[in-house]
NUDREN-311811 format. One line per field, with one value per residue (C-alpha): x, y, z; residue number from 1. Coordinates in Angstrom, 2 decimals. Layout:
! NUDREN-311811
xx: (X,...)
yy: (Y,...)
zz: (Z,...)
lumvo: (NUM,...)
END
This chain:
! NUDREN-311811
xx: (-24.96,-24.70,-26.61,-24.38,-21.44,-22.54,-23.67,-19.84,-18.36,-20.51,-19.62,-15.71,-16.50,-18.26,-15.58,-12.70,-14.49,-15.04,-11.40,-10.51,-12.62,-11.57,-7.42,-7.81,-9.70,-6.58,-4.55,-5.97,-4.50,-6.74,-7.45,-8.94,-10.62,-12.39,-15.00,-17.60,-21.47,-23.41,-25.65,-22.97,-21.06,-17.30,-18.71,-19.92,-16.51,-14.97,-17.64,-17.30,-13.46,-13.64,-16.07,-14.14,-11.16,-13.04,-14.59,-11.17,-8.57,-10.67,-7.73,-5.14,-6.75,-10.04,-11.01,-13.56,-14.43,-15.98,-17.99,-16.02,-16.08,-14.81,-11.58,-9.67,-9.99,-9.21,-6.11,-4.82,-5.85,-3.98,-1.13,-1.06,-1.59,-5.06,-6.50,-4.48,-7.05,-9.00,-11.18,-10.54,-11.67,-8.84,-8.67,-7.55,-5.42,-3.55,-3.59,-2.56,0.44,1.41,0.63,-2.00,-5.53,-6.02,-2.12,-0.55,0.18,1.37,3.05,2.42,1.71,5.14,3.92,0.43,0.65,-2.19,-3.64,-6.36,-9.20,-12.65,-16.27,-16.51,-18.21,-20.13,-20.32,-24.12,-26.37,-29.72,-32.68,-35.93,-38.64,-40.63,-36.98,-37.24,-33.70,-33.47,-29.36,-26.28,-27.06,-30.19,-28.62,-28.43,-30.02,-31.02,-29.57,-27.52,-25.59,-21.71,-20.58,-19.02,-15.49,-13.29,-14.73,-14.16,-17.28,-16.80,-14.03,-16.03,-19.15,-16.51,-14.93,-18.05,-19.17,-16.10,-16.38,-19.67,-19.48,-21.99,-22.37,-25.18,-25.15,-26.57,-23.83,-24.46,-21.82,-24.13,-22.39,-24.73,-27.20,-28.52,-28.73,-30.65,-32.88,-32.58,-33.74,-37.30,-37.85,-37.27,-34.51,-32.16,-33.27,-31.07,-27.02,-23.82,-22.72,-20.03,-20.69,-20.97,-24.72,-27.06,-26.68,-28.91,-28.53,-30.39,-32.49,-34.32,-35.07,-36.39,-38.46,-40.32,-40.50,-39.70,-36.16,-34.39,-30.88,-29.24,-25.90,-22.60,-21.37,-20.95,-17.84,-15.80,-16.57,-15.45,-12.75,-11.76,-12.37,-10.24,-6.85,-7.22,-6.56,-8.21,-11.54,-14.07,-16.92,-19.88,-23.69,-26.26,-28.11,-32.59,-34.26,-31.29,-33.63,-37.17,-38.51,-35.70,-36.56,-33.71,-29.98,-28.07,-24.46,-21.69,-18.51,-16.74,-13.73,-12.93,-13.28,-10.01,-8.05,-5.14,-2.40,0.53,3.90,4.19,1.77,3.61,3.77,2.53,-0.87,-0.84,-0.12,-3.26,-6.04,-4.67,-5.01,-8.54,-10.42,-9.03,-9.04,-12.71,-13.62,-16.95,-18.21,-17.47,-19.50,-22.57,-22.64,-23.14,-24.82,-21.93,-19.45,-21.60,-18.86,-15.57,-12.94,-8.90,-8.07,-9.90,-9.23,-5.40,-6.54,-6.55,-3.79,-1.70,0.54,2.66,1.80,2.30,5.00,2.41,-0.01,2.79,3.79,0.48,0.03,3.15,2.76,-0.62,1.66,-0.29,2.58,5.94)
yy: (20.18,23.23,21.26,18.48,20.41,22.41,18.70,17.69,20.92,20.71,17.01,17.78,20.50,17.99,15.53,17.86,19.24,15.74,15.26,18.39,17.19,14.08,15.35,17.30,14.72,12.73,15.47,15.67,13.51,10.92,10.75,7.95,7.80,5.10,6.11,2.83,2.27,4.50,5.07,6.00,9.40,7.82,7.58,11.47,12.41,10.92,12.03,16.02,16.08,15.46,17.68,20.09,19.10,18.66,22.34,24.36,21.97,20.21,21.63,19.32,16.49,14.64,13.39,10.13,9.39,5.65,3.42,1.05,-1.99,0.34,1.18,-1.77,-2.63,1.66,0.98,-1.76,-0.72,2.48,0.30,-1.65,1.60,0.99,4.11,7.32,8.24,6.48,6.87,5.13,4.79,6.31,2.78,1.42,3.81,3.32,-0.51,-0.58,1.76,-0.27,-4.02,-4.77,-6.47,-7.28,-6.33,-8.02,-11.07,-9.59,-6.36,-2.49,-0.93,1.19,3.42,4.31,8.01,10.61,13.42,14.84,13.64,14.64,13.88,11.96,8.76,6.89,2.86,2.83,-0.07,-0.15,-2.69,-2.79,-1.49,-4.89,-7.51,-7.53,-5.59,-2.84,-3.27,-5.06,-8.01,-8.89,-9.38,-13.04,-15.20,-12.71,-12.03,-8.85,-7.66,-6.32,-5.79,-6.93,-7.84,-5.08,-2.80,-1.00,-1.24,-4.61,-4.83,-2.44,-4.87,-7.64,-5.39,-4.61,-8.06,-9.40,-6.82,-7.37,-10.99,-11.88,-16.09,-16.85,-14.10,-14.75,-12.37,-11.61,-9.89,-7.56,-4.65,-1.40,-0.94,-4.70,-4.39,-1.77,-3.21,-5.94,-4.47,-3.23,-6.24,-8.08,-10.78,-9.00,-7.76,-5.40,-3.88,-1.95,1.00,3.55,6.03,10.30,11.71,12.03,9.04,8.06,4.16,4.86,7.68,5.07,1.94,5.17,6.63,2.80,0.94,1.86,1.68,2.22,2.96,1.19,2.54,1.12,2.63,0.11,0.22,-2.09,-0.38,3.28,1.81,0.37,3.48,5.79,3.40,4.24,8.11,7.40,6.55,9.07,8.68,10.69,11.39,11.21,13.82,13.22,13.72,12.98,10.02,9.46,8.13,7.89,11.07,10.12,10.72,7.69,7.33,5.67,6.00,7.43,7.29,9.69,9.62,10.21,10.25,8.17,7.86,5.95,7.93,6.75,9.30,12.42,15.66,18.04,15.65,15.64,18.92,20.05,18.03,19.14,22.77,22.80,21.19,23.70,26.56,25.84,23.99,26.38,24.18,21.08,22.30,22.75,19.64,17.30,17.51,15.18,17.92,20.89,20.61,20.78,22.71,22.97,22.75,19.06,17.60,17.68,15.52,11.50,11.00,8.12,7.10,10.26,13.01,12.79,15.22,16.95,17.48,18.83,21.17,22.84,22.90,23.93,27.28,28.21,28.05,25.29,23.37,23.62)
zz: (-77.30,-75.05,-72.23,-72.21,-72.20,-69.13,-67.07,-68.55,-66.90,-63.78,-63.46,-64.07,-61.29,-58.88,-59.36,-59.03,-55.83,-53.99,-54.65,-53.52,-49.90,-50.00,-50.16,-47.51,-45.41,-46.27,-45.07,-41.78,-39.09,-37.43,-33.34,-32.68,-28.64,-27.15,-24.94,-23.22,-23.69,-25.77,-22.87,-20.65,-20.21,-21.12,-24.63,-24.38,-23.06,-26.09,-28.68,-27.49,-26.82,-30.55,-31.64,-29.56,-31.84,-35.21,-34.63,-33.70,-34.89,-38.16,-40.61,-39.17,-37.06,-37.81,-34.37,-33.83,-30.48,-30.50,-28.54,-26.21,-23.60,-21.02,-18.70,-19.07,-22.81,-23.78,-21.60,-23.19,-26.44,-25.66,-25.18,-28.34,-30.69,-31.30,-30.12,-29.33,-25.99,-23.92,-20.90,-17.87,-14.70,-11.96,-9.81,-13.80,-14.15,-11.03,-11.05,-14.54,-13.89,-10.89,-12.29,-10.32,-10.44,-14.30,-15.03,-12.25,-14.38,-17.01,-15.49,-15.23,-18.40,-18.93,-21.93,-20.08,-19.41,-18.13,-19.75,-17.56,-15.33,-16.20,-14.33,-11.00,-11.43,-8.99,-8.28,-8.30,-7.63,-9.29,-8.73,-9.67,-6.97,-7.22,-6.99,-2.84,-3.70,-0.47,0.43,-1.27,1.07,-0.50,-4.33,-2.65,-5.06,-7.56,-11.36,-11.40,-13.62,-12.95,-16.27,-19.57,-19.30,-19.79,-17.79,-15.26,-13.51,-13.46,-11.12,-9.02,-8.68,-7.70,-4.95,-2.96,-4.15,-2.05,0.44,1.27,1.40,-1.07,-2.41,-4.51,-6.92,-10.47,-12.13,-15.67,-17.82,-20.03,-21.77,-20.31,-22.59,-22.52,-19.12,-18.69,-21.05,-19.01,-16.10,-17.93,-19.29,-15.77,-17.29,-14.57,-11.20,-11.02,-12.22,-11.16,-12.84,-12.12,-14.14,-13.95,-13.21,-14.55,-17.02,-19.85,-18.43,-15.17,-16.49,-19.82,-16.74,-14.65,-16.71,-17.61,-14.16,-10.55,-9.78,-6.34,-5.89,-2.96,-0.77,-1.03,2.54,5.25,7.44,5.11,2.20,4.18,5.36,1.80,0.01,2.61,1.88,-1.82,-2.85,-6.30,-4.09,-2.35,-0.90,-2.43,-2.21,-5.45,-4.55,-4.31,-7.00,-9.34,-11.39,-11.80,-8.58,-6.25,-3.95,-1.43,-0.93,-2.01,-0.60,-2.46,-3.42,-6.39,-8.81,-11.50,-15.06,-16.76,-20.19,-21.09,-23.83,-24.36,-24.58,-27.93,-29.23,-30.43,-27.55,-30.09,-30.81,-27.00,-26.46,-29.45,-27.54,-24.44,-25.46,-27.45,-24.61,-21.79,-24.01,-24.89,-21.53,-21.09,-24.80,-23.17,-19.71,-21.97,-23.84,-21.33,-18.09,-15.92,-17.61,-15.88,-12.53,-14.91,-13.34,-14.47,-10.62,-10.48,-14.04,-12.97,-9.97,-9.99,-12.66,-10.96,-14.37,-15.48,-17.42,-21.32,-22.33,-24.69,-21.35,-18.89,-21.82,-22.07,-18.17,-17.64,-19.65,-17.71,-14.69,-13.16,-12.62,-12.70)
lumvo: (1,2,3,4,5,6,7,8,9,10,11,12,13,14,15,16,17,18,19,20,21,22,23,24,25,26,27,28,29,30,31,32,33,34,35,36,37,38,39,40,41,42,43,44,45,46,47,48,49,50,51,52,53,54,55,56,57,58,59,60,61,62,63,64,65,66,67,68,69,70,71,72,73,74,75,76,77,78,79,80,81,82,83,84,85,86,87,88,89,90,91,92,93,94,95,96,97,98,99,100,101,102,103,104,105,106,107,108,109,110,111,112,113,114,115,116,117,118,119,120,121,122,123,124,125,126,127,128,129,130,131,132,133,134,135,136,137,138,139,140,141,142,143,144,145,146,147,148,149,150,151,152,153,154,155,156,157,158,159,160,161,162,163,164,165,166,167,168,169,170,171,172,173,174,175,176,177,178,179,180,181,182,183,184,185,186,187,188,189,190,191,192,193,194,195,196,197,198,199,200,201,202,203,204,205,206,207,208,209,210,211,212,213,214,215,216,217,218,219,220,221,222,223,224,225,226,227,228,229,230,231,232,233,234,235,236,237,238,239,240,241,242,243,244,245,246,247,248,249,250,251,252,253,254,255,256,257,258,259,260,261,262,263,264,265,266,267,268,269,270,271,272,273,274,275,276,277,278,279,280,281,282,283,284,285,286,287,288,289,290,291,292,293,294,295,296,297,298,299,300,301,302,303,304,305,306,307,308,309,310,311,312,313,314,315,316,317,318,319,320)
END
């Protein structure tokens, strides 16, 4: 009688505890960011800007950062209230400000506003040693992949696609982590990315065949990238991945994080504040984070800056 009494109390306990953690999970207001591929570092941006959150802020927010199809998709899905954040590429975030490219039939996005910029990413090209692959001109012919729809590398691909002058490509539209399956299991011969370094979707074809990486620098592409201030050109550094012992040049965009003004200043102004305020925990979780600086992640923002943003920079004094 005593026993079940005491498995009746510690079940009434048990019970009255799980609601207890499930209230206050209630309680807690959701973020919701949209990051890309698993493989790729826009998903790690969005999974540790909410573990930054969940850690210092877990009493009033509960913060998921989610798997994505990329730049264009987190914008729009910005826009219609799906997500609160996403990360997008800077070129997105300009055309999709201004109307242009994927927005320019159905006009700028008006409630698209900035919140910081975080890692440079790269527009890399990656073959496989054995494709014949040893400049853009020779994807002639072969099956390369530029991207699922909805991404940002995507409309990279189809810029130095078109600025190169390339007919006869056998584009595939793989989301990332297909493709660089894809590229072990020689169904592709090789794939764009822009992404930060160094990235899990070069490093797993790396370290199971022989890759190259091939430069995107000829005089049109130069000459491209200088008329656009949310363009640089960059070097990946030897040694970066497994087997390419060589300086690669490309060029670059930055990786940045959007809202839409109709998420409230003071959510904003919260995630604005954690990740700054703990910016050395973000440095360490990533190695693409390892360059973070407050000077640069206020760099690359073409829409405006969400009220809830320009609050919290404003009372650092870094702007006015």
């Amino acid at each position: 009688m005593i026993r079940f009494k005491a498995i009746a109390i510690a079940s009434s306990t048990a019970l009255t505890l799980s609601a207890g953690a499930i209230s206050n999970a209630q309680a807690a207001e959701p973020i919701i960011i949209g990051g890309g591929s698993t493989t790729g570092v826009y998903y790690q941006v969005a999974l540790h800007v909410c573990n930054l959150v969940n850690k210092h802020m877990g009493k009033k927010y509960n913060c998921v950062g989610r798997p994505a199809l990329g730049s264009v998709f987190n914008i729009n899905a910005v826009k219609r209230g799906l997500l609160d954040f996403g990360v997008a590429q800077s070129d997105r975030n300009s055309q999709a400000w201004n109307g242009e490219a994927n927005w320019k039939k159905k006009g700028k996005i008006k409630e698209l506003r900035s919140v910081f910029s975080a890692h440079p990413e790269t527009v890399l090209l990656v073959a496989r040693a054995d494709s014949g692959i040893k400049s853009v001109a020779d994807l002639k012919g072969k099956r390369v992949n530029i991207g699922n729809p909805g991404s940002g590398q995507r409309g990279n691909a189809k810029d130095v696609i078109r600025i190169y002058k390339l007919k006869g490509l056998r584009a595939q539209g793989l989301q990332q982590g297909q493709a660089s399956r894809s590229l072990i299991d020689k169904k592709i011969q090789a794939f764009f990315y822009t992404v930060g370094n160094p990235s899990a979707a070069i490093e797993e074809p790396a370290n199971s065949t022989a890759i190259r990486l091939i430069a995107i620098n000829s005089a049109a592409i130069k000459k491209f990238v200088s008329s656009r201030p949310y363009y640089v050109m960059t070097t990946i550094p030897a040694n970066t991945y497994k087997g390419v012992g060589y300086p690669v040049e490309t060029y670059a965009v930055k990786a940045t994080v959007v809202t839409s003004s109709k998420v409230p200043a003071q959510k904003v102004y919260d995630v604005v504040k954690t990740v700054f305020e703990h910016l050395d925990e973000l440095k360490k979780a990533h190695k693409a984070f390892r360059i973070l600086n407050p000077k640069d992640m206020m760099k690359g923002l073409t829409a405006p800056l969400h009220a809830g943003a320009a609050k919290y920079y404003k009372e650092r004094g870094w702007m006015k």
